[in-house]
C-alpha positions as CSV (number, residue, x, y, z in Angstrom):
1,X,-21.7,-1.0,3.3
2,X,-23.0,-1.9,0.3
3,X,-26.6,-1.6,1.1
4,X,-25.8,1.7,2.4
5,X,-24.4,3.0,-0.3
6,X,-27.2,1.6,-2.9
7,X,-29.4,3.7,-1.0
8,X,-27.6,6.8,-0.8
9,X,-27.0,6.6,3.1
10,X,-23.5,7.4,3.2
11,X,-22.3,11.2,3.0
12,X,-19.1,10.6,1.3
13,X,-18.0,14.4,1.7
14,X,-17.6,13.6,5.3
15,X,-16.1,10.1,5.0
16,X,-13.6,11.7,2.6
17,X,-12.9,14.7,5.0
18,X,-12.4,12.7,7.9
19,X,-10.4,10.3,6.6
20,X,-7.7,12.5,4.6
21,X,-8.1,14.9,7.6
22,X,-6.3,11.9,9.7
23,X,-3.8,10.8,7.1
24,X,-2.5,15.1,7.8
25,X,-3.2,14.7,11.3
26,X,-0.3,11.4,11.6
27,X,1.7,13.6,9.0
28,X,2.5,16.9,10.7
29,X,2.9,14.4,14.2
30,X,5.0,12.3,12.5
31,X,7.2,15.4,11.1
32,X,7.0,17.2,14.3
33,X,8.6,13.7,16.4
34,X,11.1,13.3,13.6
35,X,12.4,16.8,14.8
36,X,11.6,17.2,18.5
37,X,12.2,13.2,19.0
38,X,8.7,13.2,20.4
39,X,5.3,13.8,19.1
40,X,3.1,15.8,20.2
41,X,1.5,13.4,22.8
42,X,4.4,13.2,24.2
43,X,5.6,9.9,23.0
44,X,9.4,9.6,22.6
45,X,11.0,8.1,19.5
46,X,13.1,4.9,20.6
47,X,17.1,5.9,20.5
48,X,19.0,4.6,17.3
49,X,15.3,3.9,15.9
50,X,15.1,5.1,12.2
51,X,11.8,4.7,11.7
52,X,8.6,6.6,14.0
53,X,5.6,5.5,15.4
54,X,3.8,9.0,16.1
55,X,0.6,8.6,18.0
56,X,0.9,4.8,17.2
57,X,3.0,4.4,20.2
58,X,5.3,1.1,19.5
59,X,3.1,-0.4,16.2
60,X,5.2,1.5,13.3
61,X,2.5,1.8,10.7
62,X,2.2,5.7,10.5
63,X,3.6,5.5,7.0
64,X,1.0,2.8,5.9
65,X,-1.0,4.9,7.8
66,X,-1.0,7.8,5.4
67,X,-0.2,6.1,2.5
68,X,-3.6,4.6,2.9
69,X,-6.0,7.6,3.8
70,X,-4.2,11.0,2.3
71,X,-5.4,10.3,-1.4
72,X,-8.8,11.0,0.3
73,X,-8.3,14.9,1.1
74,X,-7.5,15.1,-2.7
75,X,-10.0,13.9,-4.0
76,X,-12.6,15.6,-1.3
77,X,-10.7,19.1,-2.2
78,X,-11.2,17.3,-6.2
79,X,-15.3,16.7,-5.4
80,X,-16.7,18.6,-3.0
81,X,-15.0,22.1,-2.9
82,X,-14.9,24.9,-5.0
83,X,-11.2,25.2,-5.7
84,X,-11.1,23.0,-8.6
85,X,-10.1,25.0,-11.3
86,X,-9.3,28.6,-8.5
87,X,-5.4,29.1,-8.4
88,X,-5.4,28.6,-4.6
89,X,-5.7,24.6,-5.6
90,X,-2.3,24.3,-6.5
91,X,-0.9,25.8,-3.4
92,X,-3.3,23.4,-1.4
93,X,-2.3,20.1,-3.4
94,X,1.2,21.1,-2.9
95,X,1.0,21.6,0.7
96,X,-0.5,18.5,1.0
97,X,1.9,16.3,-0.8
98,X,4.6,18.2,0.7
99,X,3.0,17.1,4.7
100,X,2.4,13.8,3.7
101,X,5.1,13.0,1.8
102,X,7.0,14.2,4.4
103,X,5.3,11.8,6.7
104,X,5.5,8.9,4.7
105,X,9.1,9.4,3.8
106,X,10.4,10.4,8.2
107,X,8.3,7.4,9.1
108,X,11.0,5.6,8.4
109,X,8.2,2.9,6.5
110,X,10.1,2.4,3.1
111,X,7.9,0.3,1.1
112,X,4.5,2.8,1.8
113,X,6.8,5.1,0.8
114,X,7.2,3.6,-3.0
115,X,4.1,2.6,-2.5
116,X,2.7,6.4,-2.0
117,X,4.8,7.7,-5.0
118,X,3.6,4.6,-6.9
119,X,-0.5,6.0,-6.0
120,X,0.6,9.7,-7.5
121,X,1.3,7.6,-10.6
122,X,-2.1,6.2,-10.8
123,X,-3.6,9.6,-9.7
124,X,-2.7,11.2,-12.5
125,X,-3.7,8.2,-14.5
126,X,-7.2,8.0,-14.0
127,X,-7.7,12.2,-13.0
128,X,-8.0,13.7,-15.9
129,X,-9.0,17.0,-15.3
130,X,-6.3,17.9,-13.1
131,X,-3.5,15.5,-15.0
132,X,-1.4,18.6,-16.5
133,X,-1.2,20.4,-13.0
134,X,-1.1,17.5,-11.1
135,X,2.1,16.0,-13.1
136,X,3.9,19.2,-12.5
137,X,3.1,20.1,-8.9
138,X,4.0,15.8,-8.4
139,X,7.6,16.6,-9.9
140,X,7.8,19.9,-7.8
141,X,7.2,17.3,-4.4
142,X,9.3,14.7,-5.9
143,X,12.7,17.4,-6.5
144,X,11.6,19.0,-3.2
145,X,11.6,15.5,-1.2
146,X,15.1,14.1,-2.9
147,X,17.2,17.2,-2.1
148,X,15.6,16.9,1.7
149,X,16.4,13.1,2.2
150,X,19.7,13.6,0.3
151,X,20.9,16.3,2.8
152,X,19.5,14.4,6.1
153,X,22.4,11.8,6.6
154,X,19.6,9.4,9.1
155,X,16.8,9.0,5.6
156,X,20.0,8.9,3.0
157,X,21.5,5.7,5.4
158,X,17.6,4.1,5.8
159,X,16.8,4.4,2.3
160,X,19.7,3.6,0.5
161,X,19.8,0.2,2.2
162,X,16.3,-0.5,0.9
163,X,17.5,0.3,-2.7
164,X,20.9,-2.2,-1.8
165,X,18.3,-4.8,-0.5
166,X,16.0,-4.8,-3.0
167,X,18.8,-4.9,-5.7
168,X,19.8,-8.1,-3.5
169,X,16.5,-9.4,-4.4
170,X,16.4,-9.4,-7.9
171,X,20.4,-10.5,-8.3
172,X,19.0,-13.1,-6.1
173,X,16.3,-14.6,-8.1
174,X,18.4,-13.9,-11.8
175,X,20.8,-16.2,-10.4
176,X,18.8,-18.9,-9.2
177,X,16.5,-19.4,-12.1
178,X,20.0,-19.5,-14.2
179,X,20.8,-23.0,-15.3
180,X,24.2,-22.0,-15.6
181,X,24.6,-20.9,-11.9
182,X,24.5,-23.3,-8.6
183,X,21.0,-23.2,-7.1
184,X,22.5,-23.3,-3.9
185,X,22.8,-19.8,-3.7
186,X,23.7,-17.5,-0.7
187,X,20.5,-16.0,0.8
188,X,21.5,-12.0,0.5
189,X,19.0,-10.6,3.5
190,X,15.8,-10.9,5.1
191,X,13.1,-10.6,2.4
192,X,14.8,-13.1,0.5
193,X,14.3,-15.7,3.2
194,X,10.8,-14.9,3.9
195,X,10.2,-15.7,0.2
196,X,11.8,-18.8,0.1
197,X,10.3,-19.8,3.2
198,X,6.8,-19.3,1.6
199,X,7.8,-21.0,-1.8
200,X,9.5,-24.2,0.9
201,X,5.9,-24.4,2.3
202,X,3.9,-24.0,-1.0
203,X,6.1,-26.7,-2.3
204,X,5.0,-29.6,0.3
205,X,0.9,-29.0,-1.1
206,X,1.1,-27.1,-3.7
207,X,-2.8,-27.7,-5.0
208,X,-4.6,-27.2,-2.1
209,X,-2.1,-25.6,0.4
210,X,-1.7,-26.0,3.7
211,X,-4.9,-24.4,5.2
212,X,-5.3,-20.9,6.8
213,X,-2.6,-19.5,9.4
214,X,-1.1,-22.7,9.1
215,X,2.2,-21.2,7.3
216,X,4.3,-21.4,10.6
217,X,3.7,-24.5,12.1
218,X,4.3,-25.9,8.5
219,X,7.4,-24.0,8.2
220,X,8.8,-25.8,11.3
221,X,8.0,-29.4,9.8
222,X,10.8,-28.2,6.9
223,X,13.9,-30.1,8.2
224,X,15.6,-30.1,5.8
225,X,15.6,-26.2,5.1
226,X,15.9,-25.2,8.7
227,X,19.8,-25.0,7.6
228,X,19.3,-23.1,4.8
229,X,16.3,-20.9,6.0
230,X,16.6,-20.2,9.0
231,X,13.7,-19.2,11.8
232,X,10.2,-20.0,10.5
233,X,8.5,-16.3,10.1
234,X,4.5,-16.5,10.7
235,X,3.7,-15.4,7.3
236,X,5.7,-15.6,4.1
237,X,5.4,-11.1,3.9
238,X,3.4,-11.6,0.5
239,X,0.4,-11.5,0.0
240,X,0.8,-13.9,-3.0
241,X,3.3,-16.3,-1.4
242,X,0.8,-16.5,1.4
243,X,-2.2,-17.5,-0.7
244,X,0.3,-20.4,-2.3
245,X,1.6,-21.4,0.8
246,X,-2.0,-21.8,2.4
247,X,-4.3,-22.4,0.0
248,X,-2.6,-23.8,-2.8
249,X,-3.5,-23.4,-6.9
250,X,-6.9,-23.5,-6.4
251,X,-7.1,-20.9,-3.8
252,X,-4.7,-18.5,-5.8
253,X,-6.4,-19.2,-8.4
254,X,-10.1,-18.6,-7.2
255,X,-8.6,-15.5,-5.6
256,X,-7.0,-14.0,-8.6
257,X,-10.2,-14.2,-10.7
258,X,-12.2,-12.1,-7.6
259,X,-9.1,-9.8,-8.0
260,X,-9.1,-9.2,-11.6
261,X,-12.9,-9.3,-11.9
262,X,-12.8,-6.4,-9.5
263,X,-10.7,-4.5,-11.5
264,X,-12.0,-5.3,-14.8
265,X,-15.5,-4.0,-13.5
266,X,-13.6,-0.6,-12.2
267,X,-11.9,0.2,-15.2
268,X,-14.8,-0.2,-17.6
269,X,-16.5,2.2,-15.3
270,X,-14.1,4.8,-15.0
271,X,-12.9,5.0,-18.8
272,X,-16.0,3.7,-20.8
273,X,-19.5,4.8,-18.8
274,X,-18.4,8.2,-18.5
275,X,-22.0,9.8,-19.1
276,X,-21.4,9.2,-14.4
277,X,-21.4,11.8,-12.6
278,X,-19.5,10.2,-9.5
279,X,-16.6,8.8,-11.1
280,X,-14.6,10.3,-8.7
281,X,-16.2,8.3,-6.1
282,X,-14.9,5.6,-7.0
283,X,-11.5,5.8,-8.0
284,X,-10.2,6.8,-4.4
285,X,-10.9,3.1,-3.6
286,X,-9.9,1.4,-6.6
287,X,-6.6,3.2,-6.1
288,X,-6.0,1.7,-3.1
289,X,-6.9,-1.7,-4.2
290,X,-4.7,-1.3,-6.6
291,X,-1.7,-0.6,-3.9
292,X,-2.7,-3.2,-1.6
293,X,-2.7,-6.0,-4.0
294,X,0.4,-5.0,-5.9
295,X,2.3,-8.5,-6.2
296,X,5.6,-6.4,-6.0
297,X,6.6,-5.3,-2.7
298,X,6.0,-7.1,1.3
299,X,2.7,-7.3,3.5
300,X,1.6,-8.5,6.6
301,X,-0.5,-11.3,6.8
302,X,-3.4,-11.0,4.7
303,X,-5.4,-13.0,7.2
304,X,-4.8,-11.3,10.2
305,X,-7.7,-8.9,11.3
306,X,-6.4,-5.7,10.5
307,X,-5.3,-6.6,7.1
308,X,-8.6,-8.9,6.4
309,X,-11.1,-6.3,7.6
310,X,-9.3,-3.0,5.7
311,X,-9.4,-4.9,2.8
312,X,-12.9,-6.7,2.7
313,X,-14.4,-3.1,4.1
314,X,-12.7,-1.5,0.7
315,X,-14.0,-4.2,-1.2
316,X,-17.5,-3.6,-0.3
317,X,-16.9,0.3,-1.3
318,X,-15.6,-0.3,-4.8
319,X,-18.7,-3.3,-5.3
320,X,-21.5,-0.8,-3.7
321,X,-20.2,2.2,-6.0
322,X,-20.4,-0.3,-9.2
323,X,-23.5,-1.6,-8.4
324,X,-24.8,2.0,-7.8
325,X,-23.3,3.3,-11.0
326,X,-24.6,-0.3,-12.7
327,X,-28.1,0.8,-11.2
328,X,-28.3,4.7,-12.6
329,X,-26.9,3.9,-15.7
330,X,-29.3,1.2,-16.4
331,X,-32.2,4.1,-15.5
C-alpha cells in the first residue's frame, strides 16, 4: 500500500466512492430490516433480537460496519465533487448523516454508535472549511435522531441500558480504587468482568505478559478468581487490557510509542504543512485511527484477523500519505 501510494497508483476518488458507497448500501438495508424485519436479501431479523445484522447474516457488525466506511462519502463529496461550497451540499451531508445514522443507531451496535457521533466531533475538528455548516447540519442529525429513538420504545429500552451499564462501570471503579470502601466489591454487569478478567491475567506477568492469544487459557489457570469472575472470556474486550494481559509493560509500552508517533506525525501534517494540497487525504484515515484506538470503550480482539488486518491496512494508508506529503514538501 505504501509503495502504491508513493507512486501515485492508487485513485483515491474511487477508493473513497466505493467505500462510503457501501457504508449507505448496509445503511438503507439495515433501516429497511429494522422496519420490514427483513432486509432486502431476504434475511429475517432473529425474534426478540434488538440489534440487526443486515446483509451480514448472523455476524452483528453492520453498525461497526458503517461507522467505519461512511466518513469516506464525505469527504469524496468534500474532494472530488463540485458541491463544495453549491447549496445542494447541505441537503446531501444531511441526507447522509440522516441514512447512516439511522443505520448505526437501528443496528442495535451501541458502542459504534458513540463511537460515530464521537467521529462528527473530530470531523469538524480537523475540516475547516466546512466547520460552520457542518456543526449546524451535525446538531440538525443529532435533535432529528433523539426525538426518533425517544419515540421508538425497542432503541429507548436498548440504549438506555447502555447508559445504566456504563454508569455501572464508572460507580464501579470510583468505589474500588476508594480506600475507604471494601475492595471486594460486587461486579455490576458484563463489561466489568471482562476488565477484571484482563487486569487478573495482566497481574500474573505483568512485564512481559503472557504471550499472544494466550489470554484464555491463562484466564482458566486463575483459581482463585474463578469465584469472583466467573467464565474466562477469550479476550479481555480492550484493546489496552489485551496488550497488558499478553504482552506485558514492554509490549504496551512499545505499542503506545508506534501509536502516538503516528499521531504526532498526522497532526503536524494536517495543522502545520498546510502549503499540501491533499490534506484531506489524509485525515479520513487518521480519523479512524483515532476511533479504533480510543482507550475508552470495548473491542474485539486486536489480534484476531479481521481486527489485525483492518488496522495494519489503515496503518499503511496514514504512513504512505505522510511519507508522500514528507516527499513533495521536501521538493
Amino acid at each position: 500500500v505504501r509503495y502504491l501510494i508513493n507512486f501515485n497508483q492508487i485513485k483515491f476518488e474511487y477508493l473513497f466512492l466505493a467505500l462510503g458507497l457501501s457504508a449507505l448500501f448496509v445503511s438503507l438495508d439495515i433501516i429497511f430490516q429494522f422496519f420490514f424485519r427483513f432486509d432486502i436479501f431476504g434475511l429475517e431479523a432473529p425474534p426478540g433480537e434488538r440489534r440487526l445484522a443486515g446483509p451480514f447474516g448472523d455476524e452483528w457488525i453492520a453498525g461497526s460496519f458503517i461507522q467505519r466506511f461512511y466518513i469516506f462519502i464525505i469527504f469524496y463529496i468534500l474532494i472530488f465533487t463540485k458541491f463544495k461550497k453549491n447549496w445542494k451540499m447541505n441537503i446531501i451531508f444531511l441526507t447522509i448523516l440522516s441514512v447512516t445514522g439511522a443505520g448505526v443507531l437501528m443496528s442495535g451496535n451501541r458502542i459504534p454508535g458513540v463511537m460515530f457521533f464521537l467521529s462528527l466531533l473530530l470531523i469538524i475538528l480537523f475540516e475547516k472549511t466546512f466547520r460552520k455548516k457542518f456543526i449546524v447540519l451535525v446538531l440538525i442529525f443529532f435533535v432529528g435522531l433523539y426525538l426518533f429513538a425517544k419515540k421508538n420504545e425497542t432503541l429507548k429500552i436498548h440504549y438506555s441500558s447502555f447508559v445504566t451499564k456504563s454508569i455501572g462501570v464508572l460507580d464501579y471503579y470510583k468505589d474500588k480504587f476508594n480506600p475507604s470502601i471494601n475492595n471486594e466489591i460486587k461486579i455490576p454487569n458484563s463489561y466489568v468482568k471482562e476488565f477484571e478478567t484482563g487486569f487478573a491475567v495482566w497481574d500474573k506477568n505483568k512485564l512481559f505478559g503472557g504471550g499472544i492469544k494466550s489470554f484464555y487459557f491463562n484466564c482458566r489457570k486463575i483459581e482463585s478468581k474463578k469465584s469472583y469472575l466467573g467464565y474466562c472470556s477469550p479476550h479481555p474486550h480492550n484493546y489496552y487490557i489485551q496488550f497488558a494481559a499478553e504482552l506485558g509493560l514492554i509490549g504496551i509500552f512499545i505499542t503506545l510509542i508506534l501509536f502516538f508517533s503516528i499521531i504526532l506525525r498526522s497532526l503536524k501534517t494536517i495543522f502545520i504543512n498546510k502549503n499540501l494540497n491533499d490534506n484531506q487525504l489524509l485525515v479520513p484515515f487518521f480519523i479512524i485511527f483515532l476511533i479504533e484506538i480510543f482507550p475508552l470503550k470495548t473491542t474485539g480482539s486486536f489480534f484476531t484477523t479481521t481486527n489485525a488486518t483492518f488496522i495494519f491496512i489503515l496503518i499503511s494508508f496514514i504512513v504512505g500519505l505522510l511519507e508522500r506529503k514528507k516527499n513533495f514538501y521536501e521538493q
